[in-house]
C-alpha positions as CSV (number, residue, x, y, z in Angstrom):
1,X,79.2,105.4,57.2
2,X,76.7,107.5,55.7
3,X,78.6,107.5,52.3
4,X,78.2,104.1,51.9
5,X,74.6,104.2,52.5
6,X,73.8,106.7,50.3
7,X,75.8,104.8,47.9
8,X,73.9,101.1,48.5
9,X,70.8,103.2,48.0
10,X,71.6,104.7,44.3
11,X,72.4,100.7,43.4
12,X,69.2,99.9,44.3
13,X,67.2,102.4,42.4
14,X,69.7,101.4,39.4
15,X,68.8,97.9,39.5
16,X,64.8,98.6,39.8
17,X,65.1,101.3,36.6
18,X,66.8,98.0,34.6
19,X,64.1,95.7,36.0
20,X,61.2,98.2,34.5
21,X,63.1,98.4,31.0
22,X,62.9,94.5,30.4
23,X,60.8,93.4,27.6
24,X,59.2,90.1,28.4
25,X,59.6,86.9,25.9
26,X,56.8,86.9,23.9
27,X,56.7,83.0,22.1
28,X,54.1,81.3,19.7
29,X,50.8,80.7,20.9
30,X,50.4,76.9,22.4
31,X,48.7,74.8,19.5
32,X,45.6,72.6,20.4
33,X,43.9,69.5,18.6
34,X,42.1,70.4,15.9
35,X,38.6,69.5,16.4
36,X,36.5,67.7,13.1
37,X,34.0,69.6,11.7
38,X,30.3,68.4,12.9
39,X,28.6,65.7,11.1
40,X,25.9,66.3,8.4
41,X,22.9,65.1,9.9
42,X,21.6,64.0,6.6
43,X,24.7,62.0,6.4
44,X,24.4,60.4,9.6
45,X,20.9,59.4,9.8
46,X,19.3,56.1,9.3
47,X,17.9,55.4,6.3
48,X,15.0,54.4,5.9
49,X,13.8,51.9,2.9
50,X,11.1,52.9,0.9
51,X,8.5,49.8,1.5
52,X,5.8,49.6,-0.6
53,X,3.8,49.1,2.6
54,X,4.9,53.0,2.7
55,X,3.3,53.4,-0.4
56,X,-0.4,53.6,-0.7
57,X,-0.9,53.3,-3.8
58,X,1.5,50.5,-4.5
59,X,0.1,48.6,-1.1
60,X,-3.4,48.6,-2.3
61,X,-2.2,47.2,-5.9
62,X,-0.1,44.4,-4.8
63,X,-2.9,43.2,-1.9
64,X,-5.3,43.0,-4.9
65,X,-3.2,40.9,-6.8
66,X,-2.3,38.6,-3.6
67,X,-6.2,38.3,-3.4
68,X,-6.4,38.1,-6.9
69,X,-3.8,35.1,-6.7
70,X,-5.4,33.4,-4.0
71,X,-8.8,33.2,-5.3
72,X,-7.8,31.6,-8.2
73,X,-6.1,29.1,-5.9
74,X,-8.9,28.0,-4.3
75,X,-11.1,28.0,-7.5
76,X,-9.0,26.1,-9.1
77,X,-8.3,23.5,-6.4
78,X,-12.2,23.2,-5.6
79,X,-12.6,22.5,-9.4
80,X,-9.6,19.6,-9.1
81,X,-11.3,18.1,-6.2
82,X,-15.0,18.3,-8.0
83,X,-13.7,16.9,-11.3
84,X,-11.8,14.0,-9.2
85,X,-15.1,13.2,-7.3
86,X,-17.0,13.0,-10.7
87,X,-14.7,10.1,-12.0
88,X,-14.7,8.4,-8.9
89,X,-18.8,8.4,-9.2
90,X,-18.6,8.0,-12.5
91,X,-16.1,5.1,-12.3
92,X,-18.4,3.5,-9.5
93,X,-21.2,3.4,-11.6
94,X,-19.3,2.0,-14.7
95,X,-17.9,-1.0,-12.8
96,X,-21.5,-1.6,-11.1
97,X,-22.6,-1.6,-14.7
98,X,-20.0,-4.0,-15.7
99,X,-20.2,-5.5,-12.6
100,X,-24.0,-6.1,-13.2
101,X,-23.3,-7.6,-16.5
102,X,-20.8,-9.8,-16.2
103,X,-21.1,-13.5,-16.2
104,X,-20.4,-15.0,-12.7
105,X,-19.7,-18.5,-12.5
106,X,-20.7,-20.8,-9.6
107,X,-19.9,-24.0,-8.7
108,X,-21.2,-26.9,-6.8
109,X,-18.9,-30.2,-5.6
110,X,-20.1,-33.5,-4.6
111,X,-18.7,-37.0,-4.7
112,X,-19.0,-39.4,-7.2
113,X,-18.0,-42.2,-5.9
114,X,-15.5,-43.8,-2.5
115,X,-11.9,-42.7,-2.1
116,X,-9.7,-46.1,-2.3
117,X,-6.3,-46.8,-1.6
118,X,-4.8,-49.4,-4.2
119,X,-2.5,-51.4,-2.2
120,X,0.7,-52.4,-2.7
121,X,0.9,-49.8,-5.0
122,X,0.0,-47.3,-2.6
123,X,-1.9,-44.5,-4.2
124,X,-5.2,-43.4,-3.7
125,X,-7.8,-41.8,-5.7
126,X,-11.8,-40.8,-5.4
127,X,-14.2,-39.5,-8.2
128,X,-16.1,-36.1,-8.2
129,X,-18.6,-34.1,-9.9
130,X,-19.2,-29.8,-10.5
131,X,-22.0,-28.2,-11.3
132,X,-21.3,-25.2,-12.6
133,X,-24.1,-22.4,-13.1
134,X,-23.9,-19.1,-15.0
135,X,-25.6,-16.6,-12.4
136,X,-24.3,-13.6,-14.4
137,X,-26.0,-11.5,-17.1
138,X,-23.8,-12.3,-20.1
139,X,-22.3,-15.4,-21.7
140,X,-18.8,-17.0,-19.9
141,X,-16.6,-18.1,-22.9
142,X,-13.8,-20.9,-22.8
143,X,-15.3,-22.5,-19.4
144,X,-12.9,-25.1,-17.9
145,X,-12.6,-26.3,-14.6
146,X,-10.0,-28.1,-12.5
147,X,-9.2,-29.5,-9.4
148,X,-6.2,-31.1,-6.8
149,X,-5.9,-32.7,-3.8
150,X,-4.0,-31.3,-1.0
151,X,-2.6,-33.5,2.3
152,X,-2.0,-31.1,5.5
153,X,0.3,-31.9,7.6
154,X,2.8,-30.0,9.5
155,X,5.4,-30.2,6.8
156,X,2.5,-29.1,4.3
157,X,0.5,-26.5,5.4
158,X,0.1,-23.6,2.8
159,X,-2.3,-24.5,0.5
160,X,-3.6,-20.9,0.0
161,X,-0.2,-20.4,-2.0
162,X,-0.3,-23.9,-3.6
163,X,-4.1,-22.7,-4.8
164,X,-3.0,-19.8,-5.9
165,X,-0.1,-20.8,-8.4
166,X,-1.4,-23.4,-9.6
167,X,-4.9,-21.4,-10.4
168,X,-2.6,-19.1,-11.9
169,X,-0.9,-21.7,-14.1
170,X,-4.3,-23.4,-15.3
171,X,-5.1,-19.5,-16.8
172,X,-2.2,-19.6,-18.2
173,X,-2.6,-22.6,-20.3
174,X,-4.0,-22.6,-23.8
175,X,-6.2,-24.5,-25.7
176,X,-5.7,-26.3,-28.3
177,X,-8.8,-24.8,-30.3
178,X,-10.4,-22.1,-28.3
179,X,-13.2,-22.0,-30.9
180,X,-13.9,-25.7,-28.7
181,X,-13.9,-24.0,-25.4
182,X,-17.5,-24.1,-23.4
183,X,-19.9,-21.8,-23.6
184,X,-22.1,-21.2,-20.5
185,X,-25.1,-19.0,-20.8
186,X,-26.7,-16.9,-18.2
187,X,-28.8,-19.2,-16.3
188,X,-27.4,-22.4,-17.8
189,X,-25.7,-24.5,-16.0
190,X,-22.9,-26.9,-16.8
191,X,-21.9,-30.5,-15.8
192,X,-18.2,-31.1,-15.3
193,X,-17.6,-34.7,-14.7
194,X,-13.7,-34.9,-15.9
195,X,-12.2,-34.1,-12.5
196,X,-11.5,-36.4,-9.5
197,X,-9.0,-36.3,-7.2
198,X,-5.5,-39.1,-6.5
199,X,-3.1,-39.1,-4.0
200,X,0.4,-40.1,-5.3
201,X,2.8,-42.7,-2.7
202,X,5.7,-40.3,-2.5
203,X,2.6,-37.3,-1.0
204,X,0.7,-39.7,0.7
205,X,4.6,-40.6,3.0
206,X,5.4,-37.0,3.5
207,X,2.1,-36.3,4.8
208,X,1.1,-39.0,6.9
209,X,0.1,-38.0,10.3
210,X,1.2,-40.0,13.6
211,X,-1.1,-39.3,16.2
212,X,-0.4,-41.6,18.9
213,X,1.0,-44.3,17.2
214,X,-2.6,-44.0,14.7
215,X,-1.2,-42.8,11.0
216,X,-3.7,-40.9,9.1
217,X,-4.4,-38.4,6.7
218,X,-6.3,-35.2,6.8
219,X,-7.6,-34.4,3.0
220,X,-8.6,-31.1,1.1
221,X,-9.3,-30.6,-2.1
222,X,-9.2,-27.3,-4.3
223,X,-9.7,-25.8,-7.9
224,X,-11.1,-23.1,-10.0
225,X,-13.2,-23.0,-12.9
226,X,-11.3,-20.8,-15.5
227,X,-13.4,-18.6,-18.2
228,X,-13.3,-15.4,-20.4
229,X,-15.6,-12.2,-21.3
230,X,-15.8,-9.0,-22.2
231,X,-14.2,-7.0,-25.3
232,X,-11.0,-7.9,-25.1
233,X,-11.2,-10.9,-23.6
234,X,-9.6,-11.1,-20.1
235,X,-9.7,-14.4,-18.0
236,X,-11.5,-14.6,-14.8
237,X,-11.9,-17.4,-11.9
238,X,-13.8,-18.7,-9.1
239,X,-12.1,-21.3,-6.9
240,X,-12.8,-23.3,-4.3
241,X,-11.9,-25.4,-1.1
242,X,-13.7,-28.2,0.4
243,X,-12.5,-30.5,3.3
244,X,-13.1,-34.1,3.1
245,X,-14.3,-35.8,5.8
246,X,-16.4,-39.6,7.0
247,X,-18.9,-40.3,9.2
248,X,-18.1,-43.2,11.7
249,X,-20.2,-44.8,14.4
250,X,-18.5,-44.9,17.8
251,X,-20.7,-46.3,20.7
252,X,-23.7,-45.9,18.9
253,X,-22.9,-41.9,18.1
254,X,-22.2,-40.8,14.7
255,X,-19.5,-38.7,14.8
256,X,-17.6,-36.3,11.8
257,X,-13.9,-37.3,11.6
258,X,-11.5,-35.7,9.3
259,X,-8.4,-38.6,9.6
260,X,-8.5,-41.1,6.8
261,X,-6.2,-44.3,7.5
262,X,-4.3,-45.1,4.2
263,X,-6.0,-48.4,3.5
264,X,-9.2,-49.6,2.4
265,X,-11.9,-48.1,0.5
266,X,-14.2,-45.2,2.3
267,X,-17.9,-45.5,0.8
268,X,-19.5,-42.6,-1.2
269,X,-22.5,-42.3,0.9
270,X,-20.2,-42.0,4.0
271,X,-17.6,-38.7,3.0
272,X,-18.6,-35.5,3.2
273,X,-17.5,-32.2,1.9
274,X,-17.1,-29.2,4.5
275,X,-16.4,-26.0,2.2
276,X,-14.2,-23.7,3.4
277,X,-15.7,-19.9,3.9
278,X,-13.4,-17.5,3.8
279,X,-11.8,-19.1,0.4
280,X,-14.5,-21.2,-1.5
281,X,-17.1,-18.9,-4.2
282,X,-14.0,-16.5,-4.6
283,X,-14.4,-14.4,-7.9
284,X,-12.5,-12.2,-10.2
């Protein structure tokens, strides 16, 4: 019994001595991420742009030249403006010069005799006389004159277009001999009896006017008197419009009408002429 202990004893100290005589496993050191190198700070760093508002000298250059730039500007544009306002005075004055110095042409209308209706043939016609007078400063050249009739009525109303082309027309036409044409002096006045007016059957049916079972007409009559000046020669008018109307007695009142029953012959001394304002004495 005590054999074997001694014996159990002597393995155990055996087994300790081989325990203390054991190397231990030395392997590689663990590895580890490698970490990147730190940044350059002149790398990383905003840049920063080299304005010439960083620049002192360069700021103080280019504001001169912006002022520089700007005052000319102005200059200039003031000088624009001035020069413009000269020729518009300058203008003014010329055409108030011209203006003073041209011939103006006026002209008076009165009539010359009765407006009668030749029946059965149906047409109609009535004498006038002009008066024209040079109130200008300066000779009018090539004086003519002319003048229509014009029935209103609801189917023929525009007789500021009528007026117009056919005004238009008459400057357009030539004459034979211009060397002939009129000459009308400042101050002088001129006589025109070739004009009258007629009113053709076909015009006078269009533009009858039923009123109640009463059929008149209602009679205007326009022209222009045509003439030339200045260097070249340009043509210039004055027109007019007059509204013909008769006096009749009703009830012991005279009264102004403007109907005219197509028949019969309307006495001189009792028509009258009513001129239009806003188109009669128009010069160009």
């Amino acid at each position: 019994m005590t054999g074997t202990t001694e014996n159990q004893e002597s393995s155990d100290s055996a087994q300790r001595k081989a325990d203390n005589h054991i190397s231990p496993v030395i392997g590689p050191e663990a590895t580890t991420i490698p970490k990147p190198p730190p940044a350059d700070s002149e790398n990383t760093a905003p840049k920063k742009k080299n304005r010439w508002t960083n620049d002192p000298p360069m700021f103080w250059v280019t504001l001169a030249g912006v002022i520089v730039v700007v005052a000319y500007t102005s200059v200039a544009a003031w000088q624009a403006c001035l020069t413009r306002g000269q020729l518009t005075v300058l203008q003014g004055q010329l055409d108030a010069m011209i203006a003073d110095q041209r011939p103006w042409v006026k002209i008076e209308a009165s009539i010359a005799g009765p407006l009668t209706f030749f029946e059965p043939a149906g047409f109609a016609e009535m004498p006038m006389h002009f008066m024209l007078t040079n109130a200008g400063h300066s000779p009018a050249f090539n004086v003519r004159l002319t003048a229509w009739s014009f029935l209103l009525s609801l189917n023929h109303h525009d007789l500021e277009r009528e007026w117009g082309e056919r005004c238009e027309n008459f400057k357009r036409t030539t004459l034979d001999n211009p060397a002939r044409g009129m000459i009308l002096f400042p101050s002088d006045q001129l006589p025109w009896n070739q004009s009258g007016i007629g009113l053709m059957p076909d015009e006078i049916k269009k533009n009858i006017i039923d009123e109640g079972g009463n059929k008149a007409l209602d009679v205007w009559i326009y022209g222009c008197a045509d003439y030339v000046f200045g260097g070249p020669q340009a043509h210039h008018q004055t027109g007019f419009v007059y509204r013909l109307g008769h006096l009749i007695s009703s009830k012991g009142i005279i009264a102004l009408s403007f109907r005219f029953e197509p028949h019969g012959t309307f006495p001189t001394e009792s028509m009258t002429l009513t001129s239009s304002q806003s188109a009669s004495g128009q010069t160009n």
